[in-house]
N, C-alpha and C positions, 0 to 999 in steps of 0.2 A: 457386528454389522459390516458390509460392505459397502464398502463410498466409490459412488460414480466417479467422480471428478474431486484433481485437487486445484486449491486458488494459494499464491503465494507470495510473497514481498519480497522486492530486489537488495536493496542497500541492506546491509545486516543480518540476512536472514541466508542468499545467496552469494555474499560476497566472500571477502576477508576483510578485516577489520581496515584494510586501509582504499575498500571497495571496489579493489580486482577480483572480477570473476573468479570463484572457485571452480576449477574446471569437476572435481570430484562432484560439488554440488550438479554440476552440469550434464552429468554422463548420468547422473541416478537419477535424477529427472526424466532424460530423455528414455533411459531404459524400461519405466513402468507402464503399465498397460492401458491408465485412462487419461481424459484430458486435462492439460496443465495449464492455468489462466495465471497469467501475470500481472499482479495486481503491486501498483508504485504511484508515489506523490510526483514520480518523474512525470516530464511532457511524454504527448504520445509516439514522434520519433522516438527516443528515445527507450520506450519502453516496445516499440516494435522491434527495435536492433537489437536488443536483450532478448526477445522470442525466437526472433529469427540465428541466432549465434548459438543461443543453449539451445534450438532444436526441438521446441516446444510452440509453431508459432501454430494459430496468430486468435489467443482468446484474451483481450487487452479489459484492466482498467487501470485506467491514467489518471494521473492529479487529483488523487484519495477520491476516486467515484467522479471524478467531472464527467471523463472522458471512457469511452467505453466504443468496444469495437469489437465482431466476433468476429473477423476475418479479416486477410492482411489489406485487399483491397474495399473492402467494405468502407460504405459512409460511415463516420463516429457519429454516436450519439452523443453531445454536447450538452451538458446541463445549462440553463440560461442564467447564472449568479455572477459574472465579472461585474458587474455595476458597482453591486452596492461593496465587493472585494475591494472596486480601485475607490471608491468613495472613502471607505476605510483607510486604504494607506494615504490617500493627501491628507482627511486629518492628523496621523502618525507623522507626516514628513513634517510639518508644521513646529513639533516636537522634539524629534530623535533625527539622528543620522542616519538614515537605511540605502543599502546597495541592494537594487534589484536583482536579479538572477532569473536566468529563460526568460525573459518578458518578453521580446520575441515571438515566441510558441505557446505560452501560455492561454489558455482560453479560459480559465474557470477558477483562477485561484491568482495569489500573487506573493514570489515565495523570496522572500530574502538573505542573504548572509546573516551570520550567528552572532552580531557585534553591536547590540542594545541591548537595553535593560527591557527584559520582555513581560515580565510582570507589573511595573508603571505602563505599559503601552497593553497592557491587559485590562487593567483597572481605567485606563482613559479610556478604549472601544467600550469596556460593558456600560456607559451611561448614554452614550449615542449610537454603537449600532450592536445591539442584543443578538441579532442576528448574523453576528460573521463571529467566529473565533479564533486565536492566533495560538498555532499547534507548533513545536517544536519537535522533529525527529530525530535529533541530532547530529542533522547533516546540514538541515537549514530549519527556516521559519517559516512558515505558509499561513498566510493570512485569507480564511476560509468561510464558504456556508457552514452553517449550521445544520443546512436541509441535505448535504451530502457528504458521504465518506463511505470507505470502502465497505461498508454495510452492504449502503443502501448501493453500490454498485454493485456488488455478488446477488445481491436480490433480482435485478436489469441482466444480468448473466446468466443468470441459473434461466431466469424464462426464457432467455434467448434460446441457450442450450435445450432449450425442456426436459431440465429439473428441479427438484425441489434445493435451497439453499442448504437444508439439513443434508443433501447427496454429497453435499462438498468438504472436504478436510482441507483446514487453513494452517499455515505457518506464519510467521513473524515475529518480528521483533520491539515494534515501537509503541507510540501512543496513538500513528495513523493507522494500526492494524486491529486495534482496540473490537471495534463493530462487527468487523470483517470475521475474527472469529468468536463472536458473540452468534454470531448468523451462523456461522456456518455448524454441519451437525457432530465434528470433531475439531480440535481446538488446537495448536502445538508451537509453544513458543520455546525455541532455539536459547542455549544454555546464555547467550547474551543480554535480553532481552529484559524489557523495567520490570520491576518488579509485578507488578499490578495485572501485568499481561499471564507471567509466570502463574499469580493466582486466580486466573480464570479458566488455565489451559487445562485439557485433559491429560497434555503430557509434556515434560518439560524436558529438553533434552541435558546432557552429563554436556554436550561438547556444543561449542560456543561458533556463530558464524555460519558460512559454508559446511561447516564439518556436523555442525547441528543439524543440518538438512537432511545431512547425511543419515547422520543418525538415524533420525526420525523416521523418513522414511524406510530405512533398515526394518524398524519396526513397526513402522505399519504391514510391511508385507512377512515378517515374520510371524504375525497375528493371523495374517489373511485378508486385513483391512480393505486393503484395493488388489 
């Protein structure tokens, strides 16, 4: 088959492992011939200055699905969940010690440093708020809907785009990319990546990072894919 569009994750997947741009990842991106959505748990600056740098701009989803954007100057679309997210974290402060991070720029999520015990503050939300969950990518902690993640944001993009989610090949690496390529109609998690991602991909790369990207794409177009 051939895929319209690819959707893909920053930290891990386009980086290197200490989340400097791979410029190699950056040039084989810009090289292929359909469009490239940059899909990240990052705010939405943020994740426009990574389109706009690698040369791929401007098909945005921000803050695992909050935040979504199909062009650089375009309105975002804004998911309305920070409520019950910041309700979430003052009972957690109550508890633990947490440092915020981008609070700021945040609109739709509230994401922390890596320095509590996230499974006791897992077991405390699920009896009061069923409804948010606290996802770990390994870079931080985001304390999230439940009603979004980069699933259901490639779902808001592909209609943007007008096409189907199945037109789309995804890469990544973590547990926020889980949805994203469950949605999407080829799957491909980079040789770093958890396990769990690895067995849901249709292809998992030999080389790890940035150079996974590489990879991958390599072979998607030595197939024909895109």
């Amino acid at each position: 088959m051939k895929y319209k569009a690819l959707v893909i994750d920053v930290d891990g997947t386009i980086t290197h492992m200490d989340r400097k741009l791979s410029l190699k990842a950056a040039a084989k991106l810009r090289s292929i011939d359909v469009p490239v959505v940059i899909a990240t748990g990052n705010v939405l600056c943020y994740a426009k200055a990574v389109a706009k740098l690698v040369g791929v701009c401007c098909n945005i989803i921000a803050e695992n699905g909050g935040v979504i954007v199909d062009g650089f100057d375009n309105e975002p679309i804004v998911s309305d969940v920070i409520h019950e997210c910041e309700e979430a974290y003052e009972l957690l402060a109550d508890h633990f010690d947490m440092e915020k991070l981008d609070s700021v720029h945040r609109e739709t999520e509230i994401v922390l440093r890596s320095d509590f015990d996230i499974e006791k503050a897992r077991e405390l939300l699920g009896s009061h708020f069923p409804g948010v969950e606290i996802i770990d990518t390994h870079f931080a902690i985001h304390i999230k809907s439940r009603k979004i993640n980069k699933g259901t944001g490639l779902i808001k993009m592909a209609e943007l785009m007008g096409l189907k989610t199945t037109d789309f090949v995804a890469i990544g690496d973590s547990v926020n990319d889980l949805e994203m390529l469950q949605e999407a109609g080829f799957a491909i998690a980079v040789g770093n990546a958890d396990d769990f991602l690895k067995d849901i991909a249709d292809y998992v790369s030999t080389a790890t990072y940035g150079n996974g990207t590489v990879e991958a794409i390599d072979h998607l177009l030595s197939k024909g894919m895109i």
